[in-house]
N, C-alpha and C positions, 0 to 999 in steps of 0.2 A: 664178166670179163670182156664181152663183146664190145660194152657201152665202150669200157676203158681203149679199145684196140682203136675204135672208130674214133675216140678223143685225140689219140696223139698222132693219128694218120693226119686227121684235121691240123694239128697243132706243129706237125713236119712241117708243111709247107707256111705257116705265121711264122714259127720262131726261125725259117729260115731267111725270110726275108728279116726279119729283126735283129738277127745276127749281121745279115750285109749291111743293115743301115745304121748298126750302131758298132761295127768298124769302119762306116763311115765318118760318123760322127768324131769318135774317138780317132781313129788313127788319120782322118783326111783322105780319104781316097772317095774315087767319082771324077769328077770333072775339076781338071787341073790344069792351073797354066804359067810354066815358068820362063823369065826371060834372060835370067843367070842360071846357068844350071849346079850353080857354087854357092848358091842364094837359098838357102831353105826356105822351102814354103809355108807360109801363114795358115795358122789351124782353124779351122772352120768348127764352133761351136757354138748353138743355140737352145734356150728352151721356149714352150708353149705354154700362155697360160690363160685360160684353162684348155687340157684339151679336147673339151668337149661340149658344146652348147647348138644352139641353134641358130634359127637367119639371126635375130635379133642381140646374138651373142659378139663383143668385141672380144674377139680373141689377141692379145697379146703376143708378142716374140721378143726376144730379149738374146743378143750376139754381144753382150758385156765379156762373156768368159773369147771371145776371139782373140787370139793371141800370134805374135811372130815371134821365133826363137829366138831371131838374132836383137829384134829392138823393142822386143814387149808388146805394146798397145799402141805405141805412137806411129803416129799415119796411119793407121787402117780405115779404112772404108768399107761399107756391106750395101748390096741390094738386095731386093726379094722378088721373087715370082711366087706368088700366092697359088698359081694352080701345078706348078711346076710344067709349063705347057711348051716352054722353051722360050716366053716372051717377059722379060724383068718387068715389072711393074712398077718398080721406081729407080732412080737413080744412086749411084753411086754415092755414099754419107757418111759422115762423121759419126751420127746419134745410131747408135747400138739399139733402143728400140724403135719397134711400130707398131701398129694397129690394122687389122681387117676386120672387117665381117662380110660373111657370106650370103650369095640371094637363094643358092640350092641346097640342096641334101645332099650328104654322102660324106663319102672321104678324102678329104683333101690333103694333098702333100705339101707341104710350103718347101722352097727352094730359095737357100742362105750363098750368096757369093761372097768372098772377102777378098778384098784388093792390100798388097805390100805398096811402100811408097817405091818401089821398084816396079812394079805391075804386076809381080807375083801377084795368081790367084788362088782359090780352094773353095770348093763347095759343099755343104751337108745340106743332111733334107730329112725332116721329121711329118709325122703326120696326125691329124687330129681330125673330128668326127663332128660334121653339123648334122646333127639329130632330127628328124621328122616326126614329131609327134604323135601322127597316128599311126607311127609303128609299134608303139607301144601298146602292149596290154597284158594286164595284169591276170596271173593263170594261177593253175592251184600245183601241178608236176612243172619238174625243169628238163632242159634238154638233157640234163647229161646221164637223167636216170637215176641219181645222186638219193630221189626221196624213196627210192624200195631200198637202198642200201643204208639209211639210217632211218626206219621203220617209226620207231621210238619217239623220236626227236619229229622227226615231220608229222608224226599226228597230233603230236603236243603243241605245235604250232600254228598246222593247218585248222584245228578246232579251235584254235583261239582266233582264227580269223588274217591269220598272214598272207600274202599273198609275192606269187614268184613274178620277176620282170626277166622272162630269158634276153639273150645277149648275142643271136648264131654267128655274127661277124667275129664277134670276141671267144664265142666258144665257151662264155659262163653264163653266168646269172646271180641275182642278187634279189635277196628276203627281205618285205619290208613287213613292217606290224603296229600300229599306232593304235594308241589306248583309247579308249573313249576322253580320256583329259587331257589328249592333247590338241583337239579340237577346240579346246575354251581356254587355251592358253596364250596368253600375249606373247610368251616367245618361240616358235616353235622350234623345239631343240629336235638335233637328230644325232642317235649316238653312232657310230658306225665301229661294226664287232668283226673282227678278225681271227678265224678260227687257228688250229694249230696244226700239227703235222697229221696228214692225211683226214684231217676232220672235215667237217661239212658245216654251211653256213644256218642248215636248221638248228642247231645243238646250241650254235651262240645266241641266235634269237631264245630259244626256247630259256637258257641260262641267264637273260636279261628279261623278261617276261616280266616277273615280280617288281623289280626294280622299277622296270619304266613305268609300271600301270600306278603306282606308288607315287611317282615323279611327275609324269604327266609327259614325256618324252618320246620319240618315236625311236624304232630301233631299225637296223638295216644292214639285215648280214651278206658280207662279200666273201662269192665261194671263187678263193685263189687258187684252191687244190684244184687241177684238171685230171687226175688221174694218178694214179703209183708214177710217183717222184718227177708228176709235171707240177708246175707252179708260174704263176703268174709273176715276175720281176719287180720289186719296188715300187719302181716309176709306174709300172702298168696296173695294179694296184690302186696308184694313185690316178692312174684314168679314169679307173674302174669308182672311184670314189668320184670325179668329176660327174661321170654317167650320172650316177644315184642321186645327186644333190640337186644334178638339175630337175631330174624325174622329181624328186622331191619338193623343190621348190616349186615347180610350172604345175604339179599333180596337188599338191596337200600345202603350200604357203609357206612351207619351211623356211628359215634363213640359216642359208651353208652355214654364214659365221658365227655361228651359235652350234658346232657339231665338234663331238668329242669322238678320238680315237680310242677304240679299246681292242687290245692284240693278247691275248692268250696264247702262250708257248711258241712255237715259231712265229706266230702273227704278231706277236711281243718282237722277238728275232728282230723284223723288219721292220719294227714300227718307229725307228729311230730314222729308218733311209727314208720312209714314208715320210716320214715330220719335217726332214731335212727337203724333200721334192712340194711341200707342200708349202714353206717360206720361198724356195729357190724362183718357183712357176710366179709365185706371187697371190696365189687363190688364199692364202691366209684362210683356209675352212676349221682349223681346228684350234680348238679352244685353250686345250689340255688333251695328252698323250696320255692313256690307261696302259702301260706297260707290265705285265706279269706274268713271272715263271719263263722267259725268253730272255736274255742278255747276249754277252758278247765275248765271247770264249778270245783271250788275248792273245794266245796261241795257233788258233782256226779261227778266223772269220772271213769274212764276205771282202773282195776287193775294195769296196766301199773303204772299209775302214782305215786299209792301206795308206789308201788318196787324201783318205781325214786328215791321219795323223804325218802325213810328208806335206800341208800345205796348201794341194790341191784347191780346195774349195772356202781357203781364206783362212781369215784369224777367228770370226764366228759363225761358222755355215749354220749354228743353231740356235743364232739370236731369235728371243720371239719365242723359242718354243716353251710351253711347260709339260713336264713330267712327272706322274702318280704312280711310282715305281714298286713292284711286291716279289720278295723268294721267300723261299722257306727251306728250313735249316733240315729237314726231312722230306725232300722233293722225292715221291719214290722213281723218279724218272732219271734222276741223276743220284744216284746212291753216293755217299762216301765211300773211298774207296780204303779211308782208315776210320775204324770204329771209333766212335763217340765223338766224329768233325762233323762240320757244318757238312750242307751237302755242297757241291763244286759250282752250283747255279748260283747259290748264293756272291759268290766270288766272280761269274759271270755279271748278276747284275748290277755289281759292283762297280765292277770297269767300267757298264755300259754305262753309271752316273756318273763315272768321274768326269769322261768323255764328254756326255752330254754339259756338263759344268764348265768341263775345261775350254769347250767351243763356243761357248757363249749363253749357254742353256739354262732353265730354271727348272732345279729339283722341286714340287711343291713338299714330296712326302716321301722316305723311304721305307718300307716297311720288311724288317728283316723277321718271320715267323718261326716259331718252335712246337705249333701247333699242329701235328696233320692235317688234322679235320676228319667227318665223316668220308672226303670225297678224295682223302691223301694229299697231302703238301701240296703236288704241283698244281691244283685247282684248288688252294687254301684260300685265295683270294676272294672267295663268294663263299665262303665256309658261312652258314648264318649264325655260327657261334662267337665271332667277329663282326666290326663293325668298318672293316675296311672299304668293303663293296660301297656299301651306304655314305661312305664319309669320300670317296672318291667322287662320286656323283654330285655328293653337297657341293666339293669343290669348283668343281665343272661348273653348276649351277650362277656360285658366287663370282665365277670370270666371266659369265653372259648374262648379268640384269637384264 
């Protein structure tokens, strides 16, 4: 419990700065400037993509979503200061995006102005990470102490030769494990595995193990869980997934866009907000969404879906994406709560494909099971008395020749 206490003291002071900046983001506040005070001010809103690479990384920004209440999109203007240093780097523009790249390391803040045809202004400010290479190195424990609490799972890994990339900025890390055939393969695929509620990123490598060595594919588990009921956010996630691709690419020749999403139970959960940050940025890294046993409770879900389904993020926030969707009618994680029904996940992942469909999305595969398995419904989807697991991957395979 120690490791855990020293995890969210750490993670008090990140998530509180991430909380200021993304009431920034969202509500506008920061650096404001009105010249009507009857004049609502123009919303300041941007993403990054990717947000993570190196000196020789063009990182993108994208201020499309900028908005004025009273007249929409028309007239606005945006500039940027790239170090947020107090000095704008470019001028005042019509064109919503631009381009940098960086000559140091570290963390940089990009800083977004947006002008009204009035001169109302508003600012937000996001941040992303040029990488130094030989910070990197590859170790066999992680920071967070995570490999004595799944015992099991890390030696079954570790003897196969995986190896950990800690994270101390970010406060995680991330399992990578690559087969002997993925070194002789022309494509280098990388699947990235997303554990579930309070799991650990050993358990998902270890549970793809067979598969990739079979495939010839690398695997690359991301540990989102920080502790009892910390968790990494969507988007950061998908940083976390920015990290790994590069490491992957610049380390072992990988190509991002040849890499499959796979989320099991909560990591499922989010892998729709993920899919959806992964078109928005523009990094287009994943191939096909592996979503199972995690849907979309229409009742209780995440703000996200609120903002989905009012509008917010357009007619198809999820054009582009595909999805390899799996429940089971006997999830022992969500019981029926009337004998002889489906179990209620089922019904969850239900929504989450209508959704997905109804925004623009492509279902490739539903699979609604009545099988437990050795391993119980809610992990049916690697049951090897099925052939879901195997026919997911084939698909994968056939959207990246």
């Amino acid at each position: 419990m120690g490791t855990y206490s020293q995890v969210e003291i750490r993670r008090l002071s990140a998530w509180s700065f991430v909380l200021v900046l993304g009431l920034c983001w969202a509500a506008g506040c920061g650096s404001e400037h009105s010249t009507d005070p009857e004049n609502a001010l123009p919303l300041a809103s941007f993403v990054t993509g990717p947000a993570a690479g190196d000196t020789g990384t063009v990182f993108t920004v994208d201020a499309s979503d900028c908005n004025d209440p009273e007249l929409g999109k028309a007239g606005l203007v945006v500039r940027w200061d790239w170090e947020d240093d107090g000095e704008w780097d470019t001028e005042f523009s019509s064109e919503m995006t631009a381009e940098h790249r960086y000559a140091g390391f570290g963390v940089k803040t990009i800083r977004l102005e947006v002008a009204d045809r009035e001169g109302n202004t508003q600012t937000a400010a996001r941040q992303i990470s040029v990488l130094d290479p030989a910070a990197f190195q590859e170790e066999t424990t992680d920071l967070l102490g995570f490999h004595d609490a799944c015992p099991n799972w890390y030696r079954v890994v570790n003897v196969a030769g995986a190896r950990v990339l800690n994270l101390p900025e970010r406060g995680t890390f991330f399992v990578v494990w690559l087969p002997a055939k993925y070194f002789s393969s022309p494509q280098r695929r990388v699947l990235l595995a997303c554990h579930g509620t309070g799991g650990f990123a050993y358990a998902e490598v270890d549970a793809e193990l067979q598969m990739a060595e079979v495939w010839g594919h690398a695997v690359v588990g991301l540990q989102w869980c920080l502790g009892p009921e910390a968790y990494l956010e969507p988007d950061e996630v998908h940083e976390l997934i920015d990290i790994a691709l590069w490491y992957m690419r610049r380390t072992y020749g990988a190509d991002p866009q040849r890499s499959a999403y796979t989320g099991f139970s909560r990591g499922s959960a989010i892998s729709y907000e993920v899919s959806y940050w992964d078109r928005k940025k523009g990094t287009d890294y994943l191939a096909q969404t592996i979503s199972h046993s995690g849907g979309v409770n229409p009742d209780a879900h995440r703000p996200f879906f609120d903002d989905l389904v009012r509008g917010v993020y357009g007619q198809a926030p999820f054009a582009g994406t595909r999805f390899y969707m799996y429940a089971s009618e006997v999830d022992e994680e969500w019981p029926s709560p009337v004998e002889g029904e489906p179990s209620p996940m089922v019904g969850y992942m239900e929504y989450a494909r209508d959704l997905v469909r109804g925004y623009g999305g492509a279902v490739l595969r539903f699979i609604q099971d009545t099988d437990a398995g050795p391993d119980g419904g809610h992990a049916g989807f690697r049951n090897p008395a099925h052939d879901y697991h195997e026919v997911a991957i084939e698909a994968w395979y056939d959207l990246t020749p």
